[in-house]
C-alpha positions in Angstrom: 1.2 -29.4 -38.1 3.3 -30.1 -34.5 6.2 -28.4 -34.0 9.1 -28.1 -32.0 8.4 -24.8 -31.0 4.7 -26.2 -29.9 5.5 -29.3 -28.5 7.6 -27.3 -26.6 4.5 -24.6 -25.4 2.6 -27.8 -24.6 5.5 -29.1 -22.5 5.5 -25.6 -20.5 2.1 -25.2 -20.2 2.1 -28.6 -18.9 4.5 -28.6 -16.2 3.1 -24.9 -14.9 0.1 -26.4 -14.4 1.2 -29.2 -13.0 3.2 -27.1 -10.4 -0.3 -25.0 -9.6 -1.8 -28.8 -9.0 0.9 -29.9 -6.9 1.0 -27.2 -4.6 -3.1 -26.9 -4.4 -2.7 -30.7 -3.4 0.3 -29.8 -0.9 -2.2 -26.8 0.6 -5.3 -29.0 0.6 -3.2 -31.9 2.8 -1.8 -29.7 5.2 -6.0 -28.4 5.7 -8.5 -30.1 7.8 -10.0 -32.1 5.4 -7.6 -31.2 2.7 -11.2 -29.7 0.9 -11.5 -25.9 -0.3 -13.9 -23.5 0.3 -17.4 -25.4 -0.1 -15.6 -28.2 -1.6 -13.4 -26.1 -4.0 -9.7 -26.6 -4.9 -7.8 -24.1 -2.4 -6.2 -20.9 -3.3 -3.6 -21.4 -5.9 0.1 -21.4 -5.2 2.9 -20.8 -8.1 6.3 -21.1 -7.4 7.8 -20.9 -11.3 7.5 -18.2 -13.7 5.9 -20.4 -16.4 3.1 -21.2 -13.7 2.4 -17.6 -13.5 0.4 -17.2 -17.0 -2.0 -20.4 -16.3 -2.8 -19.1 -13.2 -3.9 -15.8 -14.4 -6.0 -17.3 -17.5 -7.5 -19.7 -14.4 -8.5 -16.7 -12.5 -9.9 -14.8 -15.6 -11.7 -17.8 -17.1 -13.7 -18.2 -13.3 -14.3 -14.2 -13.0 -15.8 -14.3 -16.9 -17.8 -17.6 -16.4 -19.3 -16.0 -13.3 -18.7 -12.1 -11.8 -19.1 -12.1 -7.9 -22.2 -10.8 -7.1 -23.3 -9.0 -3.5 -23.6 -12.1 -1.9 -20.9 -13.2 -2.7 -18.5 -10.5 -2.0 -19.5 -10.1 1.7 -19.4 -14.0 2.0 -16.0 -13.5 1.1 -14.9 -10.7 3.0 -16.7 -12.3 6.1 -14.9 -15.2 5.9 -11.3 -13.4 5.3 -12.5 -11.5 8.4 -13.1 -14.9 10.7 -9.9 -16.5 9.6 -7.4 -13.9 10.4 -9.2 -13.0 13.6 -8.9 -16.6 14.7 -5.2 -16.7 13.6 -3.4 -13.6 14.8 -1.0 -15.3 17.2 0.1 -17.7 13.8 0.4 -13.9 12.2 2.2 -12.0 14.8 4.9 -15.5 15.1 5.5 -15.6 11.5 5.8 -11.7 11.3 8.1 -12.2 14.6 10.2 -15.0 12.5 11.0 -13.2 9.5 12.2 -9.8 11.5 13.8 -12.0 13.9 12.1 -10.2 16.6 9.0 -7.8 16.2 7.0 -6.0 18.8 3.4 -8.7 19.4 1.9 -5.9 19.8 3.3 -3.5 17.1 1.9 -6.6 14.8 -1.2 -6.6 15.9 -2.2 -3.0 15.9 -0.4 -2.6 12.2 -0.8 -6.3 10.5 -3.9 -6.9 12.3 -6.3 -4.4 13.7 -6.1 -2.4 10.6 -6.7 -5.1 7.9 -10.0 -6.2 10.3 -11.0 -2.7 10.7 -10.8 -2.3 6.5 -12.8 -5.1 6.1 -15.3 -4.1 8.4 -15.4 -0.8 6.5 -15.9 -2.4 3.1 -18.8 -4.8 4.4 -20.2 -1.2 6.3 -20.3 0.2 2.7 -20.4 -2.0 0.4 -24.4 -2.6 -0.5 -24.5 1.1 -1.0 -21.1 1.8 -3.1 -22.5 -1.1 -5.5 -25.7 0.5 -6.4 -25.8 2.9 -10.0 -25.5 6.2 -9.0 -28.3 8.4 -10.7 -26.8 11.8 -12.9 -28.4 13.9 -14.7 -27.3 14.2 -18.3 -28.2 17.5 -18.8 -31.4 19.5 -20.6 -30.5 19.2 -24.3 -30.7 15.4 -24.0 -33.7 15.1 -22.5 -35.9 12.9 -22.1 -32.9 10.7 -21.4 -31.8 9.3 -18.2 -28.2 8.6 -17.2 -26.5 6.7 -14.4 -22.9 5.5 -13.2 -22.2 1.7 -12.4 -19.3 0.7 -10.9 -18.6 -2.6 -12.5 -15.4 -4.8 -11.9 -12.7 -4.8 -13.5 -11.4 -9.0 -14.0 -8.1 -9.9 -12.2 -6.1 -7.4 -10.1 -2.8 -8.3 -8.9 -1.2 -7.3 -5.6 2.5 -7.1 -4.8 3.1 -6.4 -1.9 6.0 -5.3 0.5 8.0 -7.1 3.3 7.8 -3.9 6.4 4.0 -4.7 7.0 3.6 -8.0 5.2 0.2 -8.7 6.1 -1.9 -5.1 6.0 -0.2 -4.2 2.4 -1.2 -7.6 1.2 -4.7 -8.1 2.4 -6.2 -4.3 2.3 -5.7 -4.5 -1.2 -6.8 -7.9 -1.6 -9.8 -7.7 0.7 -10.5 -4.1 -1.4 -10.2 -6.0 -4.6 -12.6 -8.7 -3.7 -15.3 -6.3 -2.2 -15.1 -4.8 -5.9 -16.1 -7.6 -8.0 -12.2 -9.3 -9.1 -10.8 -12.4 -8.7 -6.9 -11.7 -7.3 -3.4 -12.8 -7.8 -1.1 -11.7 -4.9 2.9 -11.7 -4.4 3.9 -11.4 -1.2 7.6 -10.2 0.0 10.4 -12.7 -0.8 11.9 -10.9 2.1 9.2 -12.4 4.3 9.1 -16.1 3.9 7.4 -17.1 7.0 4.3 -14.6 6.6 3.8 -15.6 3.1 3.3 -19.1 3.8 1.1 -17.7 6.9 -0.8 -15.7 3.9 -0.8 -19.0 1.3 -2.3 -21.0 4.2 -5.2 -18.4 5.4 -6.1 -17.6 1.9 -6.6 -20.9 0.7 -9.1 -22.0 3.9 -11.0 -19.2 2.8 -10.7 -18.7 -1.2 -11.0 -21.7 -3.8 -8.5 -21.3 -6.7 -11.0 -20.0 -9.3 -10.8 -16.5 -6.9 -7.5 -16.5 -5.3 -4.0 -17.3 -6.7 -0.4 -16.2 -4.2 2.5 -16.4 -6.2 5.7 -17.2 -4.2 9.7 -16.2 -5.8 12.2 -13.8 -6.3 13.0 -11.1 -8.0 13.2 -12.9 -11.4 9.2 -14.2 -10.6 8.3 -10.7 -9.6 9.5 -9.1 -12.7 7.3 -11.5 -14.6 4.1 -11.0 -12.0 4.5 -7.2 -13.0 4.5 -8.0 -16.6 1.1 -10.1 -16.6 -1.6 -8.3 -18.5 -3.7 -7.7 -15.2 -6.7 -5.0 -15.3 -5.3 -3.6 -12.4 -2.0 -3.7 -11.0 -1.0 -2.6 -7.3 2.1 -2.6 -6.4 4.0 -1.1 -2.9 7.5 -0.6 -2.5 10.1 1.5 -3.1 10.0 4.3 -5.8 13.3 2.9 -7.6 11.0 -0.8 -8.2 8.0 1.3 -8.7 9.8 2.5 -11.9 10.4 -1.2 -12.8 7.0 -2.0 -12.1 5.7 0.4 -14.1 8.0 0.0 -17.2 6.5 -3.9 -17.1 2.9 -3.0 -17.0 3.3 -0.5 -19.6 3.6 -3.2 -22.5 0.0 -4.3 -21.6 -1.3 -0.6 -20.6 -2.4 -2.1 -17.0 -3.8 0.7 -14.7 -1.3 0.8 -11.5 -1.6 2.0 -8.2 1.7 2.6 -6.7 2.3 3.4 -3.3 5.9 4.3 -3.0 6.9 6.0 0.0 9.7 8.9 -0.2 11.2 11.3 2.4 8.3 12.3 4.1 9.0 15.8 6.3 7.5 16.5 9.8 7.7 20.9 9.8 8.2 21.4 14.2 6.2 25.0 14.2 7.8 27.9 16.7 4.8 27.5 18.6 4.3 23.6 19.2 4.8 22.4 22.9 8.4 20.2 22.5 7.8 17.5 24.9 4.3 16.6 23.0 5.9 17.1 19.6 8.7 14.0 20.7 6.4 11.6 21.7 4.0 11.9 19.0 7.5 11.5 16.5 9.0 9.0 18.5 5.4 7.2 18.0 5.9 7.6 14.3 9.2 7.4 13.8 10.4 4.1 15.9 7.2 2.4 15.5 8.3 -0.9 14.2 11.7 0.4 14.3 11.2 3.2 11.7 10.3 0.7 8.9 7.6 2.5 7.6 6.8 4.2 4.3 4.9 7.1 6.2 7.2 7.3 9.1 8.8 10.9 9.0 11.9 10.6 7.1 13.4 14.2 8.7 12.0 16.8 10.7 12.8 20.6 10.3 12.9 22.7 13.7 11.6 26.1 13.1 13.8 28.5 15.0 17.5 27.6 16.0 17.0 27.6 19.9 14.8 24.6 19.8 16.8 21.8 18.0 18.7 20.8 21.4 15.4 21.4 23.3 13.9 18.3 21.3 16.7 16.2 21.0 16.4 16.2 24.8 13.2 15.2 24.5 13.5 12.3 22.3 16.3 11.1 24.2 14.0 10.7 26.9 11.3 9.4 24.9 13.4 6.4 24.4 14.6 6.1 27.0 11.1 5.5 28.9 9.4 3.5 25.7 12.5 1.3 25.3 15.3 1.6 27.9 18.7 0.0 27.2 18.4 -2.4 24.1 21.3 -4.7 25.9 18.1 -7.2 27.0 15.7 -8.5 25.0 13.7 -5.0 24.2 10.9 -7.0 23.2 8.2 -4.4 21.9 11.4 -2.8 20.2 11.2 -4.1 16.3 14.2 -5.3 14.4 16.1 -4.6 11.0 14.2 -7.1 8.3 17.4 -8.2 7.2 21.4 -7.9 7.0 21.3 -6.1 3.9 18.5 -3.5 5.4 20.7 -3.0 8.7 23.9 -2.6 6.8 22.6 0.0 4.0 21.0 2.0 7.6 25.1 1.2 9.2 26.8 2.8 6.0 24.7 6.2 6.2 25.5 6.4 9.5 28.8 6.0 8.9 29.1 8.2 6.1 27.6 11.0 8.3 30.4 10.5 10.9 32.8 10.3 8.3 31.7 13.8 6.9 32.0 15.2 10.3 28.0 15.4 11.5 26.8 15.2 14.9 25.8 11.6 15.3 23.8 10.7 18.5 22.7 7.1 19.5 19.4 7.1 21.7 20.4 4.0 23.4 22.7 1.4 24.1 22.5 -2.4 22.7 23.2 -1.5 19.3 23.7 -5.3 17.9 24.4 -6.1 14.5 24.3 -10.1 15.2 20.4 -9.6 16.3 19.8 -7.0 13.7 19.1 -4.1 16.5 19.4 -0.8 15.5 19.2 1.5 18.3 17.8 4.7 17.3 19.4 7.4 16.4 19.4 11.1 15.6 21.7 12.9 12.8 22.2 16.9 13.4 22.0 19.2 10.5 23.8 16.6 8.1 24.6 18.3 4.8 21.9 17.8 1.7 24.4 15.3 -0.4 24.2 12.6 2.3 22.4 9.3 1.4 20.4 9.6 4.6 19.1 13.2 3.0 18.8 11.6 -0.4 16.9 8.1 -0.2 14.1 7.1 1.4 15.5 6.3 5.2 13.4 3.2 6.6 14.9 2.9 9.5 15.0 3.7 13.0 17.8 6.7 12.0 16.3 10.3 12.3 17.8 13.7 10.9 16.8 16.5 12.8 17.6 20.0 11.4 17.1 23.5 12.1 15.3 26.7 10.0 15.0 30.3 10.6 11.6 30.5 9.1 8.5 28.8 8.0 8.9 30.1 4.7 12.2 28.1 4.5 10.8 25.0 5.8 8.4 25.3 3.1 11.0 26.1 0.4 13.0 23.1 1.5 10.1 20.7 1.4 9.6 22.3 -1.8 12.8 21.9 -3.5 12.7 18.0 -3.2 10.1 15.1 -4.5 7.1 15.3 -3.3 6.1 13.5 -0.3 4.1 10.3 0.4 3.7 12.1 3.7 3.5 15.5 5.7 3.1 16.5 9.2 2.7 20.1 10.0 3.0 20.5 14.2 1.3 23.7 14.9 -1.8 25.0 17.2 -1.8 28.2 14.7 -4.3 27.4 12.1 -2.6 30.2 9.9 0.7 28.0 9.8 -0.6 24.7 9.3 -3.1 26.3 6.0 0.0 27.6 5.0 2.3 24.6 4.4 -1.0 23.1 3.3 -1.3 25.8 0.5 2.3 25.8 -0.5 3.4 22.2 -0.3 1.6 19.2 -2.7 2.4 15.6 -0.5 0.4 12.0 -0.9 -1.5 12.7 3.1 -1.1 14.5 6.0 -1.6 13.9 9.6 -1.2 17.4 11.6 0.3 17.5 14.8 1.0 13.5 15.0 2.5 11.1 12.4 0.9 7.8 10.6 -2.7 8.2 11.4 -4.2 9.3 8.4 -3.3 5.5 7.2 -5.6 4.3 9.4 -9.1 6.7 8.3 -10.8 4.3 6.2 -13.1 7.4 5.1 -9.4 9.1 3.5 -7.6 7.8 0.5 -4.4 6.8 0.7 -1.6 6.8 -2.6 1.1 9.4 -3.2 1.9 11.8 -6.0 4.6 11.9 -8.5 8.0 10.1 -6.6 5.0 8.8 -4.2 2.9 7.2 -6.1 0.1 7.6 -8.1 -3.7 6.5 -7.6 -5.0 5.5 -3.9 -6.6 3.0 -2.2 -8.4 2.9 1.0 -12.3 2.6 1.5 -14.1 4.2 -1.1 -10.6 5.2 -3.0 -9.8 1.6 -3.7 -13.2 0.3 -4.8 -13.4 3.1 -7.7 -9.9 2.3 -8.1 -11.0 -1.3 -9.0 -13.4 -0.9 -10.6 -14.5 0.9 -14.0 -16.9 3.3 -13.1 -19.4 2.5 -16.2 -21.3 5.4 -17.7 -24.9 4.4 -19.3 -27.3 6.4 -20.9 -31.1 5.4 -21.0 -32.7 7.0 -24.2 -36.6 7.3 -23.7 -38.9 6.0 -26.3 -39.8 9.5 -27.7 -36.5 11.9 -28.2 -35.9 15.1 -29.6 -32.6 13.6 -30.8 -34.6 11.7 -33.3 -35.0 15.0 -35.2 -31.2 15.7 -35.1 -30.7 14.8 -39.1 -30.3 16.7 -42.3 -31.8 18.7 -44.1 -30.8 20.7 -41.3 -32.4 24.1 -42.5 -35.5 22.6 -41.5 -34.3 22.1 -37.6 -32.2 25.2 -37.7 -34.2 26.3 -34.7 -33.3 23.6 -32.4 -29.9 23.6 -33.5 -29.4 27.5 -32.3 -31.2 27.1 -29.1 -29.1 24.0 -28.5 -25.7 25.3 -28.8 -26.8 28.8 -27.2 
């Protein structure tokens, strides 16, 4: 019998997937050829919330009617590689676009260099992370044989954050793909231009049986997050990793969460200053501080040295950058208005509550969204700057007596997504590595562990949980499959009552 309420589903289901059809035609027109890969309809795109659920079943239906074998993996991954590399300059302009001005280079180093460099390290890998791993299973099942397959999971989704739009999207995309799923991304809302740059690239290179991009707000994000995926990674802040995680628990999906935090950099007694600034500045103004890893405060061990560095950082920016009055053009700007006003109103709340507030350059220009950088001297622990996650260009600087109270202040608040220890002692740097717990750590410089395909990357607890990277995100996308080969002749097959009769067997077996 036809009811309302399923004339109704029809109706939806209808118009989503006429929206998928429309846009796959819109994407396929503005293509050479308007064709897909080999002749495939491109990459989806959904733009409506009741698109969202076709598109998954589409992507499910394809990975079930066929999993991706070798072949086609590195086919895949190849071709992703040969279609960024080709487009980079359409990359760094629609990064550029979105930030109103970002650093060329700064884009191609972070958006670019390190999404080719993971794909080269999956395609490295990837014939040998695919084969079953012999195990032993162990003398009291013998004759038996036992292995471990990684086998993929289905359809992992990918949401993915607006500060480095194109490396947090296509890492875990490209990871995804090397591991056997079909994949359903959403890009930044905050970042219009580079997701149409990312719904363009992916559908020359995926058809829409492997590769959906979902495009909305916040109101089509909360739904993305609520899809039953087998695999959910998300990036962002830890307050929306919350929400994030709250959706997916309704459908149990495994998550990875990358979610940044107040990540401390611990200035050892014993560090040279001027070689401590430049390798912060590096990490800390790199694309104007918007970073999840960039160090969110940094704790001078022993009072004399504070002013020592802030001279030192002063002139770090003053030879990187100069005065900001010009163009500054491989200085990054604030995403948005709301980003640069939440960084204005900590500053201002410092000032108000009597902290030493020094700019580290002129030009400060709220009309082109420039912050100048800027440091923040001992500010009490109650500020926002001291309580949220700081992604920007603003840098508190404070001093300690001791390591040990470095340590215990490090201690005392959520763990990390990062930590940099600056010490040539080996004795110090083991010892905030014994006592402190954080997501990675680069000693003595800031950021690089990101780029080590051969580490994972995630955080823990506030952080994150789960990583990705390499190796990391294949296992994480995959189930690693346990399977036991029982030989034609067992001693198990003598495991069976009466049992007085094996008694024996059974007392040498739980010996």
């Amino acid at each position: 019998m036809t009811t309302p309420a399923t004339l109704a589903a029809t109706a939806a289901a209808t118009a989503a997937n006429a929206t998928i059809t429309a846009a796959n035609a819109a994407i396929a027109g503005a293509r050479r050829g308007g064709a897909g890969p080999r002749g495939e309809d491109p990459a989806s795109l959904v733009t409506t919330v009741a698109a969202l659920e076709p598109a998954l079943r589409q992507l499910r239906q394809a990975w079930q009617a066929g999993r991706p074998d070798y072949a086609q993996r590195r086919d895949d991954l190849q071709r992703l590689r040969a279609a960024l590399k080709r487009r980079l300059p359409d990359m760094a302009d629609s990064i550029a676009a979105d930030f109103g001005h970002r650093s060329r280079d700064e884009s191609l180093l972070a958006d670019g260099m390190t999404v080719l460099a993971g794909i080269d390290h999956l395609l490295r890998h990837l014939r040998g992370w695919m084969k079953p791993r012999r195990v032993g299973p162990g003398w009291r099942l013998w004759p038996a044989r036992a292995q471990v397959r990684h086998v993929p999971l289905g359809v992992v989704g990918v949401i993915a954050p607006w500060n480095y739009p194109v490396n947090l999207a296509l890492i875990p995309l490209a990871t995804a793909i090397a591991a056997g799923n079909h994949v359903f991304l959403k890009p930044s809302e905050h970042t219009p231009r580079t997701t149409r740059f990312l719904q363009e690239l992916l559908a020359e290179v995926f058809p829409a049986s492997r590769v959906a991009v979902a495009d909305g707000g916040t109101d089509l994000a909360g739904a993305f997050a609520a899809l039953p995926f087998d695999h959910l990674v998300f990036t962002g802040s830890t307050a929306v990793g919350r929400k994030v995680m709250a959706a997916a628990a309704a459908n149990l999906t495994p998550l990875t969460l990358e979610l940044g935090g107040k990540s401390p950099l611990v200035l050892c007694a014993d560090y040279p200053i001027e070689r401590a600034a430049a390798r912060l500045a590096t990490g800390k103004w790199f694309n104007a501080g918007q970073t999840c890893i960039a160090p969110d405060y940094v704790l001078v061990v022993g009072r004399g040295r504070r002013e020592a560095l802030v001279q030192a950082l002063r002139a770090q920016v003053a030879a990187r950058y100069g005065g900001l009055g010009g163009e500054a053009p491989d200085y990054s700007r604030i995403v948005n208005d709301a980003q640069f006003d939440r960084l204005q109103g900590w500053l201002d709340e410092a000032r108000a509550r009597g902290c030493e507030v020094l700019p580290l350059a002129a030009g400060h220009d709220r009309a082109r969204r420039l912050f100048a950088p800027a440091l923040v001297l001992d500010p009490p622990e109650d500020l926002a700057l001291m309580r949220e996650e700081i992604f920007g260009p603003i840098l508190p600087v404070l001093s300690v007596d001791s390591l040990q109270q470095a340590i215990d202040f490090v201690n005392a608040r959520p763990r990390p997504l990062a930590l940099y220890p600056f010490s040539h002692d080996r004795g110090q740097v083991e010892a905030i590595l014994r006592s402190t717990v954080a997501g990675g750590v680069t000693v003595n410089d800031a950021l690089l562990h990101f780029a080590a395909e051969n580490l994972p990357f995630g955080g823990v607890g506030a952080s994150g949980m789960g990583a990705y990277h390499g190796r990391a995100g294949f296992d994480a996308m995959t189930k690693a499959l346990p399977v036991l080969w029982q030989a034609r002749r067992s001693a198990s097959d003598l495991l069976r009552p009466p049992y007085p009769r094996i008694r024996r067997m059974i007392d040498l077996l739980v010996r």
